[in-house]
Structure formats: structure tokens, C-alpha cells
N, C-alpha and C positions, 0 to 999 in steps of 0.2 A: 770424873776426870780429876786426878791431884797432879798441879804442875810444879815443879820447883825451879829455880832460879840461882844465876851467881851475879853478885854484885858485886863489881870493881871500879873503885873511885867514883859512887854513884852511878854510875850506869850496867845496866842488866848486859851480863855478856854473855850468857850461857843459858838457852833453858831446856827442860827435859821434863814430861809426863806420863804418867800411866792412863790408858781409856780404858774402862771396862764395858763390855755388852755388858748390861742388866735386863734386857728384854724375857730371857728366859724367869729370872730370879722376880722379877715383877709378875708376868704370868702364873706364875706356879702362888705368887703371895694371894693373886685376884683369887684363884681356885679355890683355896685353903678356904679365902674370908668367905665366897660361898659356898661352902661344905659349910662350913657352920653358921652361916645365915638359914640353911636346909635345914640344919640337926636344931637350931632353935624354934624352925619353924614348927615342926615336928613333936619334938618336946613338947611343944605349947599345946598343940592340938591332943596328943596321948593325955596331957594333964588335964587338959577340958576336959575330957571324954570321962576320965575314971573319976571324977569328981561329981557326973550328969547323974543325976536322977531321973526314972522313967518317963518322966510327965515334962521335964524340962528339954526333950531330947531336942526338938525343930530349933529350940533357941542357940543349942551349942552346936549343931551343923551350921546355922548361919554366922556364928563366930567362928567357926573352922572353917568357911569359905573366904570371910573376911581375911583368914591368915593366909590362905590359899592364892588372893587376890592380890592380898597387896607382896608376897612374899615374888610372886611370877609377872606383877606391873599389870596387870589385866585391868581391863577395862567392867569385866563381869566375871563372877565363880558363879555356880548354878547343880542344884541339883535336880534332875529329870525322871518321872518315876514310868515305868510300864503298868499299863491298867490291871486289876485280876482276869480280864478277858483277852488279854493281850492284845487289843486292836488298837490303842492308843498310848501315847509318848504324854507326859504333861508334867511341867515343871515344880517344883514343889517348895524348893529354899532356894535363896539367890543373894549376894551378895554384890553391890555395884556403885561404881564411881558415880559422883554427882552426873546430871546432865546425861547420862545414858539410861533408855526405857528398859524398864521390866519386863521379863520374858512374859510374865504373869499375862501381858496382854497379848503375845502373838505364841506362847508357848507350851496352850494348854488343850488335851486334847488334840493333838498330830496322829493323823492318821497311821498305823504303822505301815500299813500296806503302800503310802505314798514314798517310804522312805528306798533309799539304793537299799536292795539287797546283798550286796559286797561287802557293804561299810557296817550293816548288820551284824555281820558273821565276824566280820573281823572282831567287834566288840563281846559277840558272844565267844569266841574265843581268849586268847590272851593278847590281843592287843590293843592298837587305841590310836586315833585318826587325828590328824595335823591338818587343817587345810591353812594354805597360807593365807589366800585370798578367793573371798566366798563369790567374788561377780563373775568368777572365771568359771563357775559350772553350769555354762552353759545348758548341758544336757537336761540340766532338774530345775528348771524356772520355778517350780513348786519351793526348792530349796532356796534358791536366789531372794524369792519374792518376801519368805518369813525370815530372813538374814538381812534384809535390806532394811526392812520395818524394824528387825531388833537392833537396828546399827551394829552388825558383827562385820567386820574385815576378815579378821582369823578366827581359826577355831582348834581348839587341841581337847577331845572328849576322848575318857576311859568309862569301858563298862563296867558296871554293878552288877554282880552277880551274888545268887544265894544259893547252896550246893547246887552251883554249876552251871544255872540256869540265870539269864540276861534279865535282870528287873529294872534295871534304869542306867543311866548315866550321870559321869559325874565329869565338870569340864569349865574352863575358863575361856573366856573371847578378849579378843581388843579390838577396838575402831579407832580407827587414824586418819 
């Protein structure tokens, strides 16, 4: 807002301003700063990676979760591997805020056969699951029951695939 004013013999006798919306031009600034809070995220984890040495690899996934974690506010980044027999899900790197349990204790060895077959497919495919609030699936008490113990509220997991085929997952949660 810029106001102007006329003063005559000390007193304001005239005034007049301009308002501007900035709502859009604010917006558009927020955007911008995260695109590039992304592309720094991003960056960091490409320059981990080609820097890893064979033997150091577990160390720099769990620093690329960490980026992954604090870059999206999560509560937990995690990564989940499918067994060579394909019967089981089981967590393998994890990155997480103080005061939230490791999957490491409710997230190893999951049966695959217990899992939704929809949500499977979706991930062996190209997409990737959002739940917003985990008490609400009802139908999978199975799911509820290892979400409840890992303190997850939400969940947002994408598949890992290797020519084509679903080896694990990769995925952040939050509890609130």
C-alpha cells in the first residue's frame, strides 16, 4: 500500500493510494524457493551417490533418506526390500526423527501375501500410494495393526523396480 498526502497549514487535507494484490506474486515466490529447495535436494543426493564407493553404498542411502526426510518434514524416510523368494517385504535403511520407532522392529519380514493386492500393482507399475491417514483402513487390520506400532499417520511409498520388476520400496511417513 503507498499512500500520499496534501498538507495545508499543517493539516492533511487530501489523501490518495495505491493497493496492490501481491497474493499471486507471493505465491509464485513460495514456488520458485521450493523448486529450488528440490533441485538442492537433489543435487546433494546425485553428488552423494557418484562420489559412493561400492562398500560404502547402505551409508549414502541412509544419508539420502535423511535428505529425503528432512527436504518433505517426514517424520521417517525408509527403504524396503522384496526377499529373493518374493514372499517377504523387509526394511533395510531408515532414516528418522528423534522419538519415532524403527521400522527395523515392526518392519521386517512382512508377509507379501498379507499385503492389498491393488496397491501391489500399482507400485509394480508406475505409480506410488499416498495414504493420508493409516487408522482409516479399516478393511487391513493387518495394515493398521504394523502402522499403529511404527507410529505412521500418513504414508506416501514409490516402487523400486529393477528391469521392470518390483524389488522394494522407497517411502517417507509422518505421525502427528
Amino acid at each position: 500500500l503507498n499512500v500520499f498526502g496534501e498538507v495545508e497549514e499543517g493539516h492533511l487535507v487530501r489523501s490518495w493510494g495505491i493497493q496492490r494484490e501481491i497474493t499471486d506474486s507471493k505465491d509464485s515466490e513460495n514456488q520458485l524457493k521450493g523448486l529450488l529447495r528440490f533441485s538442492e535436494s537433489v543435487n546433494r543426493i546425485s553428488q552423494l551417490f557418484m562420489a559412493t564407493k561400492s562398500e560404502d553404498t547402505y551409508s549414502s542411502v541412509e544419508k539420502a533418506l535423511e535428505i529425503v526426510g528432512s527436504f518433505s518434514n517426514a517424520s521417517r524416510a525408509f527403504v524396503a526390500e522384496i526377499s529373493p523368494d518374493r514372499t517377504t517385504l523387509s526394511t533395510t535403511s531408515e532414516w528418522l526423527l528423534p522419538g519415532i520407532p524403527s521400522l527395523f522392529g515392526v518392519g521386517t519380514k512382512l508377509p507379501i501375501a498379507k499385503m492389498n493386492p491393488e496397491r501391489l500393482g500399482i507400485l509394480a507399475g508406475k505409480g506410488s500410494i499416498y495414504i493420508l491417514d493409516t487408522s482409516l483402513l479399516l478393511a487391513e487390520p493387518w495394515h493398521v495393526t504394523i502402522f499403529s506400532h511404527a507410529k505412521v499417520r500418513s504414508l506416501f511409498v514409490v516402487g523400486l523396480k529393477d528391469e521392470g520388476r518390483l524389488i522394494g520400496i522407497i517411502g517417507i511417513t509422518s505421525y502427528q
